[in-house]
C-alpha positions in Angstrom: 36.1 126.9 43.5 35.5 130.2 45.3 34.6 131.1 48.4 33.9 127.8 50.7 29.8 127.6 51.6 29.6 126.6 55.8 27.7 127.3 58.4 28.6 129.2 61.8 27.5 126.4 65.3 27.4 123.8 63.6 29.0 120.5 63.7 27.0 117.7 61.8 24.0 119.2 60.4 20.9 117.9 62.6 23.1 118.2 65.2 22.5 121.6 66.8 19.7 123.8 67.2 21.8 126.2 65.9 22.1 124.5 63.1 21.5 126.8 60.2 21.4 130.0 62.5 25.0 132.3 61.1 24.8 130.8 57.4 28.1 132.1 56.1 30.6 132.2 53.2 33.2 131.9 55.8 35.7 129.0 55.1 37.2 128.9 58.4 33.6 127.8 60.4 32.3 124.1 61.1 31.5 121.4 58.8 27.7 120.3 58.2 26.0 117.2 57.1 22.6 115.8 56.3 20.0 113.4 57.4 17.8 110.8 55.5 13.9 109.8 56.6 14.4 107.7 59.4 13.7 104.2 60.9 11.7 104.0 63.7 11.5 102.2 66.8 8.9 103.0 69.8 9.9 102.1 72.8 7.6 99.9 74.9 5.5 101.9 77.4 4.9 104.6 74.7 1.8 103.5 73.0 0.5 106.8 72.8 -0.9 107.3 69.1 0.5 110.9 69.3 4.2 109.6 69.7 3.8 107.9 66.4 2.5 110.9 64.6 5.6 113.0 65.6 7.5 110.2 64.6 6.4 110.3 61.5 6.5 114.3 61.2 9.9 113.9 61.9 10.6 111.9 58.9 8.5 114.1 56.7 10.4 116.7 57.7 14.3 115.1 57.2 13.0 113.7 53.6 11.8 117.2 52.4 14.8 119.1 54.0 17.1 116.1 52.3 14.9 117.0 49.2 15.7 120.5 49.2 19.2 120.6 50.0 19.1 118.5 47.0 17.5 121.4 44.7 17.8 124.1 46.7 15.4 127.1 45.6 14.4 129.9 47.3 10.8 129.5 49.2 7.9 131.5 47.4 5.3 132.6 49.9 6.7 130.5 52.7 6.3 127.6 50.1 9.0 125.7 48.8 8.6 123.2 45.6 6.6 119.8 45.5 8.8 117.4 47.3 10.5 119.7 49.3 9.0 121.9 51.4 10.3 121.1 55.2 8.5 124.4 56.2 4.8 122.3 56.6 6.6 120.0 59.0 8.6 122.5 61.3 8.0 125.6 63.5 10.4 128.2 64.7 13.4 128.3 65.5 14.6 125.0 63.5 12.3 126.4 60.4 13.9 130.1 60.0 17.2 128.0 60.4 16.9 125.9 57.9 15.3 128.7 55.6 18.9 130.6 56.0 20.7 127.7 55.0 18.8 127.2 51.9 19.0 130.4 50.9 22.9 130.3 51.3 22.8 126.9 49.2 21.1 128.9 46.4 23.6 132.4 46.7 26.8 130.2 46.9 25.7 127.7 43.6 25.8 124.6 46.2 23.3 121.8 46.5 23.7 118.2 47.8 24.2 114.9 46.0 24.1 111.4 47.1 22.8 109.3 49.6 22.0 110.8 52.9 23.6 109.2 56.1 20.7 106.8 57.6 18.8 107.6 60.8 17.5 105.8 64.2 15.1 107.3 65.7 13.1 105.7 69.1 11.1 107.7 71.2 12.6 108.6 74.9 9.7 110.7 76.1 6.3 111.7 76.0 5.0 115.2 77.7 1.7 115.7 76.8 1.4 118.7 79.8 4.5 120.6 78.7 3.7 124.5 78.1 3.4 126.6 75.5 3.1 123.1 73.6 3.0 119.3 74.3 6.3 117.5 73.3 7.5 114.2 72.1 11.2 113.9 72.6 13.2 111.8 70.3 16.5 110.7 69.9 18.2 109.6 66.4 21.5 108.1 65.9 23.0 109.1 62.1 25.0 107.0 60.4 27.7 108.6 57.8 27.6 107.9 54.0 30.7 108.5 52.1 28.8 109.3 48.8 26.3 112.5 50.8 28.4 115.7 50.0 27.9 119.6 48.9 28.7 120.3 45.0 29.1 123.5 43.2 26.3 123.8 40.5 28.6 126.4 38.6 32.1 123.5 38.8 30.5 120.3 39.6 33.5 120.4 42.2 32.6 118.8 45.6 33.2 121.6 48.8 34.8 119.6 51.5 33.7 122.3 54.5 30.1 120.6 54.0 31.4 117.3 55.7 30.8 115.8 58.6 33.1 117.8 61.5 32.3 114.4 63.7 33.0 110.6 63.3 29.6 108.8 62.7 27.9 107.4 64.5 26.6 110.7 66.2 23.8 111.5 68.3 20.8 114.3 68.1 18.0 115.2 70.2 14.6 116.5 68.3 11.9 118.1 70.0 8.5 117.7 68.3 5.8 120.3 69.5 2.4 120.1 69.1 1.4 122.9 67.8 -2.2 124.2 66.1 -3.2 120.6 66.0 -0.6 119.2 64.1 3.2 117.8 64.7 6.1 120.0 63.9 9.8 120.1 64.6 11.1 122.4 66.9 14.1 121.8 67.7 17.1 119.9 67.0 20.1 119.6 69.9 24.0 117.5 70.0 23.3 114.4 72.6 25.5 115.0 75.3 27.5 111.9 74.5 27.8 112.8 70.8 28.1 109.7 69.8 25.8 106.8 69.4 25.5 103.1 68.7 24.0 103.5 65.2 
């Protein structure tokens, strides 16, 4: 099968900030996964309108990630294909680190089948003040499929480094700024605990 496609700090992908950052041919570095668009639940006491729009940028953005990791090309103009461009949903730094790990999906002849482990998302805070941007933070609790894994396009063979490092069900914290009038992830950390009650 060749050289084995991971990526350097990561542990379940959408669970680092860092997650695409040190793409690498490398077999010997940390497993990754994927995400599906979420469900949402907003929490009482955060009616603001803008919390739901983040939430729903949020999901944008894991169905058109899911979508290229699926058909991974590389972006022309900043722009990837109908469908699939997570760039119009995301700002730096999770945007260049995604970018990097599509591009390694299309060097190594990799790209994602199945179905994508489901997501929780609810809405634990609301800074509207916070500088350079205002934030929503959220907090999504992934649930593992058996079926979402890494083939090569060149063997059809599946690459076992591209699974989940962590037992599901495993916590991430996202970050959506507000930034030039419109939603966009920023970034994407491990909860503390790790794991969650998906």
């Amino acid at each position: 099968m060749g050289t084995a496609l991971t990526c350097r700090k990561i542990g379940v992908l959408m669970l680092s900030v860092a997650l695409f950052a040190g793409c690498t041919m490398d077999p010997a570095r940390d497993r990754v996964s994927v995400v599906q668009p979420a469900t949402t639940v907003i929490p009482s006491g955060t009616g603001d309108p803008r919390a739901a729009a983040a939430v729903s940028t949020y999901r944008a953005f894991l169905k058109t990630a899911n979508n290229a990791f699926r058909r991974p090309a590389m972006a022309v103009r900043s722009r990837y294909p109908e469908g699939s461009n997570f760039a119009k949903y995301s700002v730096d730094p999770i945007q260049a680190q995604y970018e990097a790990f599509i591009s390694a999906l299309v060097q190594a002849h990799h790209s994602f089948r199945g179905t994508p482990p489901r997501s929780t998302v609810t809405v634990t805070a609301i800074d509207l003040a916070a500088e350079p941007y205002p934030l929503v933070t959220l907090s999504d609790c992934q649930t593992e499929t058996d079926t979402w894994r890494a083939y090569s396009t060149r063997t059809n063979a599946v690459n076992p480094q591209l699974t989940p490092g962590v037992a599901a069900p495993y916590g991430i914290t996202v970050n959506v700024a507000y930034v030039q009038k419109r939603w966009r992830v920023q970034t994407i950390k491990p909860d503390p605990a790790g794991t969650c009650a998906g």
